[in-house]
N, C-alpha and C positions, 0 to 999 in steps of 0.2 A: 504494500500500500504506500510505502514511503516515498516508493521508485517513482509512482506515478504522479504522488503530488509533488517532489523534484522536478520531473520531465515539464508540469504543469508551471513552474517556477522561473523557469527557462525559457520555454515561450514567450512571458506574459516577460523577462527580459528583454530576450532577443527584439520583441514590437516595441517596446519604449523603447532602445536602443533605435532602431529603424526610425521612428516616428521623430525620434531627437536629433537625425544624421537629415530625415530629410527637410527637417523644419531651417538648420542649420540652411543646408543648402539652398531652400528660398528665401534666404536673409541674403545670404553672399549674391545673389543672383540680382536680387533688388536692389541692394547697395551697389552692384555696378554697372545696372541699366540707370540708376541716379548719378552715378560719374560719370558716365559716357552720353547725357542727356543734353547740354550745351554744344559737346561736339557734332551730337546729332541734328541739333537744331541748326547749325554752321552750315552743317553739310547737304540740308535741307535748302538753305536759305541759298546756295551756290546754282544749287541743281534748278531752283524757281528764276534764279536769275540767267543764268544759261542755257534754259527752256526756248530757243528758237526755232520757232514751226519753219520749215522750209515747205512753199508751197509749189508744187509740180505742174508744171502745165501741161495740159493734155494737148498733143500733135493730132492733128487729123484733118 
């Protein structure tokens, strides 16, 4: 009976562990879509201004 409520112990470890690694990982994720947020906006702001439609004229 012991075994199993050990194996039971272990588990309910291993998910907190998992649940704590991946919480971690959406931290660091959003902390660097927030650093890289001004550059983005930069490189936004290049792409709108270097936006030139060239218009093709149809031959016929």
């Amino acid at each position: 009976m012991q075994n199993s409520q050990g194996i039971d112990y272990f588990v309910i470890l291993v998910a907190l562990l998992a649940v704590a690694a991946i919480g971690v990982i959406i931290v660091v994720k959003s902390s660097e879509n927030d650093k890289f947020a001004p550059i983005k906006a930069q490189i936004d702001e290049e792409n709108r201004l270097m936006n030139i439609r060239v218009l093709s004229r149809e031959e016929g």
